[in-house]
VOBA-1610 file (N, C-alpha, C; in pm, whole numbers, padded with zeros to 5 digits, always signed):
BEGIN
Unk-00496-04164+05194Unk-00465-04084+05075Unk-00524-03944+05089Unk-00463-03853+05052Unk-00513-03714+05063Unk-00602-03662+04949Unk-00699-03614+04985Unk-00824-03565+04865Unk-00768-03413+04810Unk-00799-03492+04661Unk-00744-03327+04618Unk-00896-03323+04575Unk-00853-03211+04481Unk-00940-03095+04425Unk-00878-03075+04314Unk-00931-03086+04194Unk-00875-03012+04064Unk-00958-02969+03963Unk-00944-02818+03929Unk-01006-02751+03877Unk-00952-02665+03730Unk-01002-02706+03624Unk-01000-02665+03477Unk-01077-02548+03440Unk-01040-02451+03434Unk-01152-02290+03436Unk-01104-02247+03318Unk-01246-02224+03229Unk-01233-02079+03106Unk-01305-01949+03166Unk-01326-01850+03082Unk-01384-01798+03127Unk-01550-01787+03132Unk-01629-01892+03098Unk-01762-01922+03086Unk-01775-02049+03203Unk-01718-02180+03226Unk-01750-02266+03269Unk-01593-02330+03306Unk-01653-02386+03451Unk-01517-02456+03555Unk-01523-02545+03587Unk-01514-02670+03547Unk-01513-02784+03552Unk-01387-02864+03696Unk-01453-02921+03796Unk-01396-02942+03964Unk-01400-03130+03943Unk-01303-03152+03951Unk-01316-03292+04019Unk-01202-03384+04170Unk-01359-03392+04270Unk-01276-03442+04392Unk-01204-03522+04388Unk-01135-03583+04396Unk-01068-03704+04422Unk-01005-03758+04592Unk-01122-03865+04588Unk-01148-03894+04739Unk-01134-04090+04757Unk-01050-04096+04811Unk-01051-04282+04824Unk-01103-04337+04690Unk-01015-04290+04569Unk-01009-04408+04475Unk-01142-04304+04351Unk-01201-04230+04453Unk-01341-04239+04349Unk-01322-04050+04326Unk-01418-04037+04221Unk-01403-03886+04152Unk-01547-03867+04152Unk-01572-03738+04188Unk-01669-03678+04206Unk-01659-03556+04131Unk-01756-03513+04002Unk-01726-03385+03890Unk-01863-03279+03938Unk-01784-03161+03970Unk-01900-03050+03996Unk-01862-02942+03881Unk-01985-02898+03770Unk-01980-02761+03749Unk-02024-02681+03777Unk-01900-02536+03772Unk-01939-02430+03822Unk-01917-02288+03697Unk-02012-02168+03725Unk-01913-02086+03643Unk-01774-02050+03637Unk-01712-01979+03497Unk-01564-01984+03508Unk-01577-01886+03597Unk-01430-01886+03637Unk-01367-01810+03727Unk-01225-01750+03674Unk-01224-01584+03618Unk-01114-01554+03563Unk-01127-01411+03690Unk-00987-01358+03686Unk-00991-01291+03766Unk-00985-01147+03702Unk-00974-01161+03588Unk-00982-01023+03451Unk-01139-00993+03464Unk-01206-01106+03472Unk-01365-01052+03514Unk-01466-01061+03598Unk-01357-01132+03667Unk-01435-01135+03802Unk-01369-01082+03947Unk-01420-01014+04051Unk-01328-00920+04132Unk-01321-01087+04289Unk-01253-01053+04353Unk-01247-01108+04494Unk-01360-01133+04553Unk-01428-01070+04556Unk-01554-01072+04675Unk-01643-01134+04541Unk-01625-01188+04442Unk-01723-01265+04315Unk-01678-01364+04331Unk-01586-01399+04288Unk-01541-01508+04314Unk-01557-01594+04438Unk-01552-01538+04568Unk-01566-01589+04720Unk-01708-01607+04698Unk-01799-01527+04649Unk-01957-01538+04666Unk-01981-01673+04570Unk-01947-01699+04423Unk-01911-01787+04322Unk-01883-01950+04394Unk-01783-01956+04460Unk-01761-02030+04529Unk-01808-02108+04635Unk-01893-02027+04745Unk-01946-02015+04864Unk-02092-02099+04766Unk-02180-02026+04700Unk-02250-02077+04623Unk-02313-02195+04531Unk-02224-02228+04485Unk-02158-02355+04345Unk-02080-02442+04405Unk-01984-02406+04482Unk-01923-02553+04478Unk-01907-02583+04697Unk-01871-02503+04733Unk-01893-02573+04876Unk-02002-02631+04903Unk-02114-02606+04855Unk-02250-02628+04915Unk-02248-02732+04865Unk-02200-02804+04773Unk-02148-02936+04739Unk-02091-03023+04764Unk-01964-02972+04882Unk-01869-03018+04930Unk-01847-03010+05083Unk-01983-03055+05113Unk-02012-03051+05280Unk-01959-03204+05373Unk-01921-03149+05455Unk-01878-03262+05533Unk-01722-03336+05477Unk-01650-03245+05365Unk-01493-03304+05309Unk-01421-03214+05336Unk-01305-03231+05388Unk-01212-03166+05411Unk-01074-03158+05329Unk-01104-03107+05203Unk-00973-03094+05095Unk-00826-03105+05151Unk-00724-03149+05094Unk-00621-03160+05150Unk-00516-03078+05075Unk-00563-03121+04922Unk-00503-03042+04842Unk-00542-02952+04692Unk-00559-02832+04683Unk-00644-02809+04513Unk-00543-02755+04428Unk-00588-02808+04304Unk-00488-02777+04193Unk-00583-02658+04091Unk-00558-02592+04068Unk-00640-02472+03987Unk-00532-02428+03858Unk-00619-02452+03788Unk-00589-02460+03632Unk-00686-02367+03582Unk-00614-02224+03508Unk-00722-02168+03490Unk-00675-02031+03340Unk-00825-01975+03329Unk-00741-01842+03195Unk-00722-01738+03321Unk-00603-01699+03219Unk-00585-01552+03284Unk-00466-01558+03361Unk-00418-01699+03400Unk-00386-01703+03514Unk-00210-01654+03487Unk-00143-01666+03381Unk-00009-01584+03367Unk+00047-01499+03400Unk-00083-01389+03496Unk-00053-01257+03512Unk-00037-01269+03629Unk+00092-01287+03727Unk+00081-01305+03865Unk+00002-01236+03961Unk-00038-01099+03973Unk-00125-01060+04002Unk-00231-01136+04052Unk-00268-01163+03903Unk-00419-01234+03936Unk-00388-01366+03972Unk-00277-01457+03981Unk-00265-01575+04067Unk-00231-01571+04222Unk-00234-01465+04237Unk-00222-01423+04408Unk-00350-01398+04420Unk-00469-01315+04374Unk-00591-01294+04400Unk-00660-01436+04411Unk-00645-01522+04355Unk-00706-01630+04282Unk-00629-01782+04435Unk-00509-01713+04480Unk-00477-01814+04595Unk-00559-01759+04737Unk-00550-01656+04718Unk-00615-01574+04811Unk-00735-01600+04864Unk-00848-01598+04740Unk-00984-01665+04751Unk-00951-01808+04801Unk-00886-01874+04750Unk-00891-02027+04780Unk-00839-02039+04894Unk-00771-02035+04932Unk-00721-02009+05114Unk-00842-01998+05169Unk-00926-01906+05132Unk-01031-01882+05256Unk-01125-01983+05268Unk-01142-02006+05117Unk-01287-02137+05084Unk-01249-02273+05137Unk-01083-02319+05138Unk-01035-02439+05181Unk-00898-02407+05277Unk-00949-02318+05408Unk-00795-02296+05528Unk-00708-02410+05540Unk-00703-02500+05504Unk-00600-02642+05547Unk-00577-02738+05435Unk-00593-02661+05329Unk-00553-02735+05187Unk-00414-02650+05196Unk-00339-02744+05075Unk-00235-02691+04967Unk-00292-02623+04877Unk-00270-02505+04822Unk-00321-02441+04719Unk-00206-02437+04620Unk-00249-02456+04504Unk-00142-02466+04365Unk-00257-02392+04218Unk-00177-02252+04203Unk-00236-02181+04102Unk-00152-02198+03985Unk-00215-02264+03839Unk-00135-02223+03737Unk-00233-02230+03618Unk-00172-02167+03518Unk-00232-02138+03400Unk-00288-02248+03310Unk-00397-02200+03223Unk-00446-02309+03125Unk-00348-02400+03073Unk-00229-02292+03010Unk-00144-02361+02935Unk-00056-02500+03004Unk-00031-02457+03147Unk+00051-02603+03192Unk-00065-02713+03262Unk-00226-02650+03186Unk-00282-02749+03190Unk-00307-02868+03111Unk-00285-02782+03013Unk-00272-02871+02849Unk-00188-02953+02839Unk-00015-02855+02930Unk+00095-02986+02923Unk+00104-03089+03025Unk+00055-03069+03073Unk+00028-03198+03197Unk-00052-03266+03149Unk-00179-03278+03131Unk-00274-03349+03078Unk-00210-03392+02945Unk-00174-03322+02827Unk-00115-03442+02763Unk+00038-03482+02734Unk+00089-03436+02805Unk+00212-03509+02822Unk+00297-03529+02935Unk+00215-03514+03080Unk+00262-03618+03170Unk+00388-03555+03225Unk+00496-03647+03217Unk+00616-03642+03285Unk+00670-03606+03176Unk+00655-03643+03031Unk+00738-03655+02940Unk+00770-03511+02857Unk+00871-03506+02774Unk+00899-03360+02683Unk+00780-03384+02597Unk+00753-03273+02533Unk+00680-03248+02400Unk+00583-03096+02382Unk+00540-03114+02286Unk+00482-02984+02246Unk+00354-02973+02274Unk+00300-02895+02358Unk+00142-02885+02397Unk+00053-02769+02302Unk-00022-02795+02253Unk-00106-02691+02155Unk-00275-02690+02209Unk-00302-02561+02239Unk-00450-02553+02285Unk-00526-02492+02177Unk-00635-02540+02120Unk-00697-02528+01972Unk-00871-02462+01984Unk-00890-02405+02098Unk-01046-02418+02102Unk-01093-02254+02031Unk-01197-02231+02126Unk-01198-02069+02139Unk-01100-01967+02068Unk-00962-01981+02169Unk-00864-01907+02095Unk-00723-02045+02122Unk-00631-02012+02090Unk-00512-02109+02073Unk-00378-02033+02171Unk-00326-02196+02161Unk-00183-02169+02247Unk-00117-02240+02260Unk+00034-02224+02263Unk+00090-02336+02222Unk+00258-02344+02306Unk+00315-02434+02374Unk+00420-02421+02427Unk+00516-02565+02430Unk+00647-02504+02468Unk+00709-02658+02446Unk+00743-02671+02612Unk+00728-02800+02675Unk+00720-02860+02793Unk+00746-02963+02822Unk+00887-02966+02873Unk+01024-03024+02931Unk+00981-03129+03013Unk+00900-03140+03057Unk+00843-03290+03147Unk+00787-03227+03284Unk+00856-03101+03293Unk+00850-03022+03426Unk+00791-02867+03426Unk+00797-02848+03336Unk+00790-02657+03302Unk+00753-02658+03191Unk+00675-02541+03141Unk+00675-02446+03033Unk+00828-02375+03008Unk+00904-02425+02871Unk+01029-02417+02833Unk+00990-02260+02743Unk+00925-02269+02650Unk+00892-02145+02561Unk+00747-02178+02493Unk+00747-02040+02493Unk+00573-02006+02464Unk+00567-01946+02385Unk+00488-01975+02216Unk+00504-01882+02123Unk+00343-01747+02192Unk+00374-01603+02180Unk+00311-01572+02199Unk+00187-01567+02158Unk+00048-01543+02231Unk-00062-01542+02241Unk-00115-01434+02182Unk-00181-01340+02073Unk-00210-01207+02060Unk-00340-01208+02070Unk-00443-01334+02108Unk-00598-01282+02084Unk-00673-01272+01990Unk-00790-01268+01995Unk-00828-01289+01857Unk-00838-01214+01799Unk-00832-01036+01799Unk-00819-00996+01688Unk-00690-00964+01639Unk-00563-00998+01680Unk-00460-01040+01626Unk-00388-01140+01602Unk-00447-01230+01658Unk-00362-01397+01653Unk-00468-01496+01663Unk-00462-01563+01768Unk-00539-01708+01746Unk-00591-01745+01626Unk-00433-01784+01542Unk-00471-01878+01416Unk-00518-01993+01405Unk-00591-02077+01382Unk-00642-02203+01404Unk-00767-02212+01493Unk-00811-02119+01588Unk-00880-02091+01665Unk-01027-02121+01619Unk-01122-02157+01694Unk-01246-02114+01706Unk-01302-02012+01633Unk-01236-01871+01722Unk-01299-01770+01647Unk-01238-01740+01494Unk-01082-01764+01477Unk-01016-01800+01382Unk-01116-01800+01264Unk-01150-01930+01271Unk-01237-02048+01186Unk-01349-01999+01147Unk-01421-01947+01274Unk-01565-01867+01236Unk-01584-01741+01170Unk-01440-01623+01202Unk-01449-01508+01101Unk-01436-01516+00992Unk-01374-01626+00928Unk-01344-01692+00779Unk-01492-01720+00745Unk-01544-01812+00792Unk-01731-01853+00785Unk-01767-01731+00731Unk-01795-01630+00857Unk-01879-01477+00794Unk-01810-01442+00697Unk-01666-01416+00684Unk-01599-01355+00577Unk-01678-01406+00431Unk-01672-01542+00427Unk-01743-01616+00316Unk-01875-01559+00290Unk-01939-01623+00386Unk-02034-01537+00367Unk-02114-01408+00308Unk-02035-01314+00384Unk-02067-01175+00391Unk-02001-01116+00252Unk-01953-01180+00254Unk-01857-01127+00094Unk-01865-01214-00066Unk-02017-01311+00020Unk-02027-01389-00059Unk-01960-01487-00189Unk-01856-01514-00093Unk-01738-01596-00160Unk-01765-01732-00170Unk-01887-01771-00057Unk-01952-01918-00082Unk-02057-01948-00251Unk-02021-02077-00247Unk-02132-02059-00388Unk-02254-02108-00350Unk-02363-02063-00461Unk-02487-02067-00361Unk-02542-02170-00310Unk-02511-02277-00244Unk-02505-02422-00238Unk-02466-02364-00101Unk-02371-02325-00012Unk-02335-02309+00074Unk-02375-02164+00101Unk-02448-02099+00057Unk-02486-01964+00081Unk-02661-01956+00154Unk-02732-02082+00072Unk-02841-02125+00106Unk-02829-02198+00245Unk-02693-02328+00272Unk-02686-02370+00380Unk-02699-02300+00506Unk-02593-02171+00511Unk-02571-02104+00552Unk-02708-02025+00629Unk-02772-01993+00537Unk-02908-01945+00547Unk-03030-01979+00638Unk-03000-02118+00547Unk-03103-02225+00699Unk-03036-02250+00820Unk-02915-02250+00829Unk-02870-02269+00971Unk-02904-02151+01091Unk-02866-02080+01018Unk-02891-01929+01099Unk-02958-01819+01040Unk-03057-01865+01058Unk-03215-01800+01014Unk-03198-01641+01029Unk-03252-01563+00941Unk-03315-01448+00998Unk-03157-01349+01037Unk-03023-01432+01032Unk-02915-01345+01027Unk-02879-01192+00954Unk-02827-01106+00977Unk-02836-00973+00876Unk-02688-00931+00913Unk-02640-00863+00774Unk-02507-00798+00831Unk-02476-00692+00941Unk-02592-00600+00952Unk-02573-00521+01079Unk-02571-00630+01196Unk-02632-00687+01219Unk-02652-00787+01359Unk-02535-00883+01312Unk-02460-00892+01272Unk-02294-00942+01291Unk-02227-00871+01331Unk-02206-00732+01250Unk-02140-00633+01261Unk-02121-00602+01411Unk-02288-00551+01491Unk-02278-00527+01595Unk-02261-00617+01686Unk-02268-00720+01705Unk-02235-00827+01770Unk-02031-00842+01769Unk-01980-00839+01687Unk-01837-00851+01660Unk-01800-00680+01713Unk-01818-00588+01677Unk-01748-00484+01718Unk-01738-00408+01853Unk-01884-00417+01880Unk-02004-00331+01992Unk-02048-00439+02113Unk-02093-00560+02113Unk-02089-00600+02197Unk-02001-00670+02281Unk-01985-00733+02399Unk-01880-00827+02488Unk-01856-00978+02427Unk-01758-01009+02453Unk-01713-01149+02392Unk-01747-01180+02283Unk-01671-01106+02198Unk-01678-01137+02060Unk-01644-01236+01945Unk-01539-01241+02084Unk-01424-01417+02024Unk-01530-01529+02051Unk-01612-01541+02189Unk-01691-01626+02182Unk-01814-01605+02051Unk-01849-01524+02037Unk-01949-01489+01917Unk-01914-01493+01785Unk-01741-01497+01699Unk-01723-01572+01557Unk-01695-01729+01631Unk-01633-01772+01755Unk-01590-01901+01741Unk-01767-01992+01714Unk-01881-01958+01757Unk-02008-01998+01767Unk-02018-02030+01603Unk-01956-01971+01512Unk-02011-02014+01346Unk-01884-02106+01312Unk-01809-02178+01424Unk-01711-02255+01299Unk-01798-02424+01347Unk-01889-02386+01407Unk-01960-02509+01396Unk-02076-02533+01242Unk-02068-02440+01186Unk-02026-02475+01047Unk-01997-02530+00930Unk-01892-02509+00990Unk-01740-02582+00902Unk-01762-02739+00938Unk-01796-02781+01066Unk-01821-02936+01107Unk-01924-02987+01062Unk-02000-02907+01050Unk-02160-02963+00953Unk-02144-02996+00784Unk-02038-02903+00767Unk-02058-02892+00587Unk-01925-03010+00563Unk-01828-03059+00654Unk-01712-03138+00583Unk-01804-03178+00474Unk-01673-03158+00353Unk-01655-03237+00251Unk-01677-03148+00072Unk-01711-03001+00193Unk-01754-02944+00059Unk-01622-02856+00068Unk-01555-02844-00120Unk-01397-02801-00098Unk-01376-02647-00042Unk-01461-02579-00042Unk-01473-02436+00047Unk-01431-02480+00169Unk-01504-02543+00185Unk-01535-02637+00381Unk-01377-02605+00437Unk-01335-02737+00349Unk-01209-02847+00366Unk-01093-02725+00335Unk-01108-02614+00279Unk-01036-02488+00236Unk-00972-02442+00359Unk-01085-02376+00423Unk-01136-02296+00535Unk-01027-02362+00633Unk-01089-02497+00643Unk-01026-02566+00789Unk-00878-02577+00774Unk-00860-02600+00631Unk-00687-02675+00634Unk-00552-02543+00657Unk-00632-02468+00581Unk-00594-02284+00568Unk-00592-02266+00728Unk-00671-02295+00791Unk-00724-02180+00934Unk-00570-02281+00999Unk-00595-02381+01018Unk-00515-02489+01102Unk-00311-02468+01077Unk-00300-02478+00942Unk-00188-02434+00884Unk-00162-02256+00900Unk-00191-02207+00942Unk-00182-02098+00974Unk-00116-02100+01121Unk-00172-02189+01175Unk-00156-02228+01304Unk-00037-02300+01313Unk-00016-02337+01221Unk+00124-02398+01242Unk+00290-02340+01222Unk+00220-02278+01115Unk+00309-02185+01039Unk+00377-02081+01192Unk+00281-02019+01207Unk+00279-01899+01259Unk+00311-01927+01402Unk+00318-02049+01451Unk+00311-02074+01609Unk+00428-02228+01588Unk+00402-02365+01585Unk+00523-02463+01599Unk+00630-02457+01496Unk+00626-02361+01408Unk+00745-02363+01337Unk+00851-02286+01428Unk+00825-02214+01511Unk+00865-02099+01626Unk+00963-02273+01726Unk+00920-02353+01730Unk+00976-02427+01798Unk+01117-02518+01730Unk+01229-02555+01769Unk+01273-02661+01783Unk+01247-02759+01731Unk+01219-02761+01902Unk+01180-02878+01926Unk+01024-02968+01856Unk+00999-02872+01801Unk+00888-02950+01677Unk+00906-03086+01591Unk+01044-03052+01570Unk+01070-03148+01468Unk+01173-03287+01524Unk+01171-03304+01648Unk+01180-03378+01762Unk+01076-03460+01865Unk+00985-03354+01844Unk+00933-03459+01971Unk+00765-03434+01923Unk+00658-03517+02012Unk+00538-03514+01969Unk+00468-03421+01983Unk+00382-03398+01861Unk+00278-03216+01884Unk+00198-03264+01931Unk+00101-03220+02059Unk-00008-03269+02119Unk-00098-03134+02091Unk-00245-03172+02127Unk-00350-03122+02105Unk-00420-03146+02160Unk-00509-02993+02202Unk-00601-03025+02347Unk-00734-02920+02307Unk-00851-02932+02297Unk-00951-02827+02260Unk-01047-02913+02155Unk-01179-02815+02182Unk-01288-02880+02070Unk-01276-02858+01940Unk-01161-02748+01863Unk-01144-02726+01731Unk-01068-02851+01673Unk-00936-02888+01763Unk-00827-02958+01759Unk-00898-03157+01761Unk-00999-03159+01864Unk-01071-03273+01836Unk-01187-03297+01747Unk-01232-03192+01730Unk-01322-03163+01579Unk-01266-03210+01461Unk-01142-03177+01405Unk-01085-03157+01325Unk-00934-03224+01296Unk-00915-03331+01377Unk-00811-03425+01433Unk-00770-03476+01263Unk-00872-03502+01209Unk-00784-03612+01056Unk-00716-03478+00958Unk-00799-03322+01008Unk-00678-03200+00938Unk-00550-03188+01022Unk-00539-03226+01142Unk-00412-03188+01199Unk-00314-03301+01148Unk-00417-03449+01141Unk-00308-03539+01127Unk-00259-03519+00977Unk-00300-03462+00876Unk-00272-03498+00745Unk-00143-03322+00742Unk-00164-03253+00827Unk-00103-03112+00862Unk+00038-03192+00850Unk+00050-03268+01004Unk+00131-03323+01062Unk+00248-03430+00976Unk+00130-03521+00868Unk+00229-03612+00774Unk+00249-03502+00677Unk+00245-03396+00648Unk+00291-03310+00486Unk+00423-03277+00577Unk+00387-03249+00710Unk+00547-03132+00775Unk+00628-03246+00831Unk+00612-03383+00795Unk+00698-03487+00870Unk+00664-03440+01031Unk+00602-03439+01110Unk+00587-03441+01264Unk+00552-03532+01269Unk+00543-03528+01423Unk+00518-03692+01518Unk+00360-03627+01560Unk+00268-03668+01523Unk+00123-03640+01612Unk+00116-03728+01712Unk+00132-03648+01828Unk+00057-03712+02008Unk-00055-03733+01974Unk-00086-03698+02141Unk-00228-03725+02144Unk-00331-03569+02122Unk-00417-03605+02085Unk-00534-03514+02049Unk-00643-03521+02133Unk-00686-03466+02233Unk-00794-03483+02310Unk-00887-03324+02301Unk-01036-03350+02359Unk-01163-03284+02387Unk-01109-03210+02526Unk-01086-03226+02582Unk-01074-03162+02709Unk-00965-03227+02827Unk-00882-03095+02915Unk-00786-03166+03014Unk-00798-03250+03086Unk-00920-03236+03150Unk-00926-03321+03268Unk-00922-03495+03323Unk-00899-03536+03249Unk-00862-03665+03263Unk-00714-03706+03252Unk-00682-03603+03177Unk-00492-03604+03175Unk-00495-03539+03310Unk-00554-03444+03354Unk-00499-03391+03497Unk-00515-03471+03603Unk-00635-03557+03609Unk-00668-03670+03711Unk-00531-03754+03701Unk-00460-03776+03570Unk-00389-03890+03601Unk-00253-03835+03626Unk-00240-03772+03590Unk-00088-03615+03646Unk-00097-03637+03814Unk-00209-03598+03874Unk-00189-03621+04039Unk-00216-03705+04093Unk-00250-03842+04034Unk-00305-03913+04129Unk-00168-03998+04150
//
């Protein structure tokens, strides 16, 4: 049997698993995007983290699943590196998104939705990405999102729309917080999307309070609205879900799902176990 390699990359953390005679071997490494990281980082990244791991195997084949990766450009940079790190593998570059649809739906049609950080969502024919509602980022899109979820949090907050029951919570969770040190953190510093998605953990602490349950059902339906109503094939075949917002928050998608008559798939934490079973 031939040993692959398959690799799930954001841009913080890259999750590798060998697959060698039956058995799986999981290495992490940092992400690897090619928007922020140049050629000769990545080769050093690599050389570093994961060969030095992978001494004495000779890959046959790697599958790289990764952000960023839509922009062909950067999937030629990104085969490029890998050629050198593994000369006698198959190399196969593709994007997060037909990681989501492989992992949860296989061979079969249906709708793949990525819910974490930021969101994404496409319909996928058994074989391909068919249509993709577009992506705008978080400060124009990713409804349902992470950061989504968490600018609503501060919004509450900061505008003190919570009542003081949740204003005090708020308080003790994140001590010593001030509106300038949001401010500058969201406008002025780097990764900002990672820095509101960090407060919709939150929203998972407080279920049950109707602000809470507001927040989430609002943020999620937004997400729907604005992105699988764009589909078809929605109202045909199963919506799947892949990300820590989307498995956080699984009994709001399902109750989303019975108001709009859909079929809810599956809902999972992360690809990689749908991708193990995609190639093996």
């Amino acid at each position: 049997m031939p040993i692959k390699l398959i690799a799930d990359s954001g841009a913080t953390k890259c999750e590798w698993c060998l697959l060698q005679n039956g058995r799986k071997k999981t290495i992490h490494t940092q992400g690897i995007s090619p928007y922020f990281l140049s050629a000769e980082q990545i080769t050093e990244l690599l050389s570093k983290e994961l060969l030095s791991k992978l001494k004495n195997v000779t890959v046959d084949e790697v599958f790289f699943y990764g952000t960023g990766l839509s922009n062909p450009d950067n999937v030629k940079i990104l085969k490029k590196v890998l050629k050198q790190a593994f000369p006698k593998a198959k190399i196969e570059v593709n994007h997060d998104l037909l990681a989501a649809a492989r992992s949860l739906c296989g061979n079969q049609k249906g709708i793949a939705c990525i819910l974490g950080t930021g969101t994404n969502s496409a319909y996928y024919n058994g074989k391909n990405i068919v249509k993709n509602s577009p992506g705008l980022g978080y400060v124009l899109g990713d409804e349902g999102s992470g950061a989504y979820l968490g600018k609503k949090v501060l919004q509450y907050y900061l505008y003190r729309t919570f009542d003081e029951e949740l204003q005090s919570r708020f308080e003790k969770r994140f001590p010593g917080i001030t509106a300038p040190e949001i401010l500058d953190n969201v406008y002025k510093k780097p990764l900002a999307n990672r820095y509101l998605a960090s407060y919709a953990i939150f929203l998972a602490e407080n279920r049950g309070h109707y602000m809470i349950e507001n927040i989430i059902e609002d943020g999620l339906n937004d997400f729907f609205f604005t992105h699988l109503y764009k589909y078809r094939e929605t109202w045909t075949l199963p919506v799947n879900f892949v990300g820590s917002i989307a498995f956080g928050f699984k009994d709001v998608l399902k109750d989303l799902c019975n108001s709009y008559e859909l079929e809810l798939g599956k809902v999972i934490k992360a690809p990689m176990q749908g991708l193990i079973d995609y190639h093996r």
